[in-house]
C-alpha positions in Angstrom: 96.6 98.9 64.9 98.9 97.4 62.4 101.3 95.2 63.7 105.4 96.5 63.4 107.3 93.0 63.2 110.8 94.8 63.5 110.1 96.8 66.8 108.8 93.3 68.1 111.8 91.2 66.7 113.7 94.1 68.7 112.5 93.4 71.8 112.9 90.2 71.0 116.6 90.5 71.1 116.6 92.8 74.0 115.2 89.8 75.8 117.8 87.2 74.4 120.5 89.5 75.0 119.4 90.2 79.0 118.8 86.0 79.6 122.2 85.3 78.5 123.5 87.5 81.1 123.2 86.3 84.6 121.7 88.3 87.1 119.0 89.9 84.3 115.5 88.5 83.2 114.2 89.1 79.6 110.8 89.1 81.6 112.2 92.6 82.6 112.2 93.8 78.9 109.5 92.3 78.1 107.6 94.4 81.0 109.7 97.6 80.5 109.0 97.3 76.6 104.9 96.7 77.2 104.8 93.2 75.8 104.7 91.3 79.1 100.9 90.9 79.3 100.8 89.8 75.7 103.5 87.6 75.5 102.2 85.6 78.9 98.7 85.3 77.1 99.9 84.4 73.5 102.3 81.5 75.3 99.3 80.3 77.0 97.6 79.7 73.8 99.7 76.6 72.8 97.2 73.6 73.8 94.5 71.7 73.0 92.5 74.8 72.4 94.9 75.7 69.2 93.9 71.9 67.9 90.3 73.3 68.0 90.9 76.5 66.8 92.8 74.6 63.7 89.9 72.8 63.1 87.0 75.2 62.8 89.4 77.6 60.8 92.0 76.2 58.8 95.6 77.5 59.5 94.8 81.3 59.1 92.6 81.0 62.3 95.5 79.0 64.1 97.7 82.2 62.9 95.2 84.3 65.4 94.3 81.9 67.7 98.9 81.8 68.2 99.3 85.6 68.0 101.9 84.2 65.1 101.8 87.7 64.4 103.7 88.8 68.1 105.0 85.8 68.5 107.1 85.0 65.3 109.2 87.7 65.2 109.8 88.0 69.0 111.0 84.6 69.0 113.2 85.2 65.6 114.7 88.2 67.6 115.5 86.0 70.8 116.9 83.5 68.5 119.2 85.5 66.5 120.5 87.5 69.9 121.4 84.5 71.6 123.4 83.3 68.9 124.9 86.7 67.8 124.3 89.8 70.8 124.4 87.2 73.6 128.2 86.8 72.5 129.0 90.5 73.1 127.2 90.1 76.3 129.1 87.6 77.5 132.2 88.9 76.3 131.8 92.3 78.3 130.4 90.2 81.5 134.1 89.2 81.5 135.8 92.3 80.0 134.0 94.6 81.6 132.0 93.3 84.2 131.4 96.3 86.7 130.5 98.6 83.5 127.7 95.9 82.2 126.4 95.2 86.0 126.1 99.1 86.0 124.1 98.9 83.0 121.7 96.0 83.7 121.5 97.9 87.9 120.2 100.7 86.4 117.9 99.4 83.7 116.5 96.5 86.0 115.8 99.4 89.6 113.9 101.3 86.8 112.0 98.6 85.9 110.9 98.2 89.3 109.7 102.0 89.2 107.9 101.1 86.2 106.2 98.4 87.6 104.8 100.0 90.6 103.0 102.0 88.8 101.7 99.8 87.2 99.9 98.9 90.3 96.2 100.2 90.1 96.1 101.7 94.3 97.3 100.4 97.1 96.2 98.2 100.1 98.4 97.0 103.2 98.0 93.5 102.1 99.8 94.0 99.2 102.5 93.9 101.6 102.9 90.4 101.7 102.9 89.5 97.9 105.8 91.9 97.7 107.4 89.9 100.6 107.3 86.9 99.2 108.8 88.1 95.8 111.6 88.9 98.0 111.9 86.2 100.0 111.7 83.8 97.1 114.2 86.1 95.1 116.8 85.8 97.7 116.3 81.9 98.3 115.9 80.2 95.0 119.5 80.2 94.1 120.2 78.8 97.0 117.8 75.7 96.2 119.4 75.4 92.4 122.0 73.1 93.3 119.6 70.9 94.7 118.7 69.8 91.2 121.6 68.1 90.8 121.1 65.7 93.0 118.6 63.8 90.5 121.2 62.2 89.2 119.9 61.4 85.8 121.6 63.9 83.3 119.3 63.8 80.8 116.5 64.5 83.3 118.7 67.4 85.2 119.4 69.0 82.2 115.2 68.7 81.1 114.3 70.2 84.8 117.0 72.9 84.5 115.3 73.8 81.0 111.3 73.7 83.0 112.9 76.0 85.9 114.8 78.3 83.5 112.4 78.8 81.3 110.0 79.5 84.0 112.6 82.0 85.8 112.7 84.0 82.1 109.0 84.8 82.3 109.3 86.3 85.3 110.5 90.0 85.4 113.8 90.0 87.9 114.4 86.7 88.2 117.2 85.7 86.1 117.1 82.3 84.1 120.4 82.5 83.4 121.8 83.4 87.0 119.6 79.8 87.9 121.9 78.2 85.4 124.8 79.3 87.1 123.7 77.9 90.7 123.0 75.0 89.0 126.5 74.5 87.7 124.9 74.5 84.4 125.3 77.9 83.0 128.7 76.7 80.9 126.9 73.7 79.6 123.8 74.9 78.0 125.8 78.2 76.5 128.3 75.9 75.3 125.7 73.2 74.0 123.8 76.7 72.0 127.5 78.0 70.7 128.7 74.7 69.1 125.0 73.1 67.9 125.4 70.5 70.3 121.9 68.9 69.6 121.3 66.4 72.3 121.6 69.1 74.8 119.4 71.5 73.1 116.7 69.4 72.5 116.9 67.9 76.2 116.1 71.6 77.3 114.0 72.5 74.8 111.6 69.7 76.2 112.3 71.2 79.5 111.3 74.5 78.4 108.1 73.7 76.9 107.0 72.2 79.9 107.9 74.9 82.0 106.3 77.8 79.2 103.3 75.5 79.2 102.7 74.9 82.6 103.9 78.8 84.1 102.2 80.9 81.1 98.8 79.4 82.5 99.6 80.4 86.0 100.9 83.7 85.6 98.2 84.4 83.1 95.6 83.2 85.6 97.0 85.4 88.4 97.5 88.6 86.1 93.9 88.3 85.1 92.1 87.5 88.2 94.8 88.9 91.1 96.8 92.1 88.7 97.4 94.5 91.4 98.7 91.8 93.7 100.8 90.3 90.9 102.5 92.8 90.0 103.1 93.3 93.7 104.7 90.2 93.6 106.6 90.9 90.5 108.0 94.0 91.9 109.0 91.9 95.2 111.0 89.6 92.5 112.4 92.8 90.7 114.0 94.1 93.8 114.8 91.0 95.3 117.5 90.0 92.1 119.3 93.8 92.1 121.8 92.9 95.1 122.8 90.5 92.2 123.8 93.0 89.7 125.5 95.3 92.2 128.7 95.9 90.6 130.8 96.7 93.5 130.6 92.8 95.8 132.9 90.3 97.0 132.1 86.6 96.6 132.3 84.9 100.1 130.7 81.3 99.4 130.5 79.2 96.8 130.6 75.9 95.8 132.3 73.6 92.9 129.9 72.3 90.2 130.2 69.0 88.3 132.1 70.2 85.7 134.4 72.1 87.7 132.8 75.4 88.0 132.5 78.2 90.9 128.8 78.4 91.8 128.6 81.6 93.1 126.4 81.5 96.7 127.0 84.4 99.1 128.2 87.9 98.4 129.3 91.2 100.7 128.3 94.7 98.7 131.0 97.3 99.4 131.1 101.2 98.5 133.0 101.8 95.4 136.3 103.2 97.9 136.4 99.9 99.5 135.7 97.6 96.4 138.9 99.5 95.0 140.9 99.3 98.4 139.9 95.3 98.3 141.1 94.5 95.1 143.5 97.0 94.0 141.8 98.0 90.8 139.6 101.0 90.0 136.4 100.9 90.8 135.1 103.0 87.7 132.5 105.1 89.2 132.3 107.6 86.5 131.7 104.8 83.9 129.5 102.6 86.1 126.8 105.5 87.2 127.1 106.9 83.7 125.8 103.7 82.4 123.3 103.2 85.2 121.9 106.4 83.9 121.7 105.0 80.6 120.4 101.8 81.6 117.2 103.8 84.0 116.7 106.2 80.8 116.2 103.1 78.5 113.6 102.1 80.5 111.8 105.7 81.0 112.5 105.7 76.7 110.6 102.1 76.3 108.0 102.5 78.8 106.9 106.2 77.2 106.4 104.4 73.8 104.8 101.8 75.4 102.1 103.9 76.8 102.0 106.2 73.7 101.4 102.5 71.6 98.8 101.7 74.2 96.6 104.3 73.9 96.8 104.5 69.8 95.7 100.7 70.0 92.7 102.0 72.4 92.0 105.0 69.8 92.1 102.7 66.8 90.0 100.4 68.5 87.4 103.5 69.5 87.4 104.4 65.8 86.6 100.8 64.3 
């Protein structure tokens, strides 16, 4: 099947767009818009066996052996969101924050629907796979500012890259929420809006560390333990959507290094008492409006997904 570089630069920025955001995971588009699988495998690709491939084939066979083809274009769509859509994001995260959290609730509790069925049967020990998504959901922003206390800032900001990173690939768990507990959410967005090169290049090493290392793992586990994986995943996907509930309180938090709150523990109210607490509206209409939008996104991509699936599987049949 021929390949359509704009749908994938697309998705692409969906996924740039969602990790600038804390609390969403452009894992979760990638899943939702049927590249997960693919994008895992091509990252895993990047290694000694692409030296090999280079050799016995010139650079067109390097081209294969990279997906260049997916992965191009994806990565030119991530690019170009983070440095244009992500800006929009951010600016209605603090504009408009219960409408977006609306938004991302919906689109992200879909996602979970479209993972489970995903999952080929069930079997009670599935159970605990699912548990410890959940588990490690809830605790690992709790652990963040822990990395801080390396000391060395070049090194922090290199681990923070290798854990982010890591975070994206996995659908629910937000990279950019681990930023935040980190108390380095503000730098790295700052460091990508003005070009600040030292930084960017510190967590670009810490990125390809974490995509080299993590791509191998989940691949491994997607092709030798799927159905429990995706278990997993799902245990991950619900775990982060008390996150993006847009009706909380923020009990506990902590001062980062630079001055920043560090968000830590929440309380989730009902809309009536979000709006008794804080003496502004609670937009219902616009937040479950846009929850619906965000789920029907997802029931949209996940169709065309399938529909793409089985044309590749025809074309395939036919060759």
């Amino acid at each position: 099947m021929k390949r359509q570089p704009l749908g994938i630069f697309l998705r692409g920025a969906g996924m740039g767009a969602a990790d600038a955001v804390p609390g969403v995971s452009g894992g979760t588009i990638a899943f939702i818009s049927g590249i997960y699988e693919e994008l895992i495998n091509t990252i895993k690709q990047f290694g000694p066996s692409a030296i090999g491939a280079w050799h016995r084939g010139g650079w067109r066979a390097l081209s294969n052996h990279l997906n260049l083809a997916f992965l191009v274009p994806l990565l030119a769509g991530v690019a170009v969101s983070l440095f244009s859509v992500a800006h929009l994001a951010l600016w209605l995260m603090e504009a408009h924050p219960l409408l977006l959290d609306g938004f991302f609730f919906g689109l992200v509790s879909a996602s979970a629907l479209v993972v489970w069925q995903a999952s080929n049967g069930w079997k009670l020990w599935y159970l605990l796979p699912l548990l410890v998504g959940l588990v490690l959901a809830q605790a690992l922003p709790g652990m963040m500012p822990l990395v801080l206390l390396i000391g060395n800032e070049a090194l922090v900001v290199m681990v923070a890259g290798c854990i982010a990173i890591s975070a994206m690939l996995l659908p629910g768990v937000s990279g950019s929420f681990l930023l935040l507990t980190m108390g380095l959410y503000g730098t790295i967005m700052g460091a990508i809006r003005s070009l600040d090169m030292g930084i960017i290049i510190l967590f670009g090493m810490g990125c390809m560390v974490g995509l080299a290392l993590f791509s191998r793992l989940l691949s491994w586990l997607l092709r030798h333990h799927h159905t429990s994986t995706m278990q997993l995943l799902l245990g991950f996907i619900v775990g982060s959507l008390p996150v993006l509930w847009p009706w909380r309180e923020l009990l506990r938090y902590q001062i980062g290094p630079e001055g920043q709150m560090i968000p830590l523990e929440y309380r989730y109210l009902l809309p009536a008492d979000y709006a008794a607490l804080t003496d502004a509206s609670a937009q219902v209409v616009g937040v479950v409006a846009l929850m619906a939008v965000g789920a029907l996104i997802v029931v949209l991509l996940n169709r065309y997904a399938d529909r793409r699936s089985i044309d590749t599987q025809l074309g395939a049949e036919k060759e």
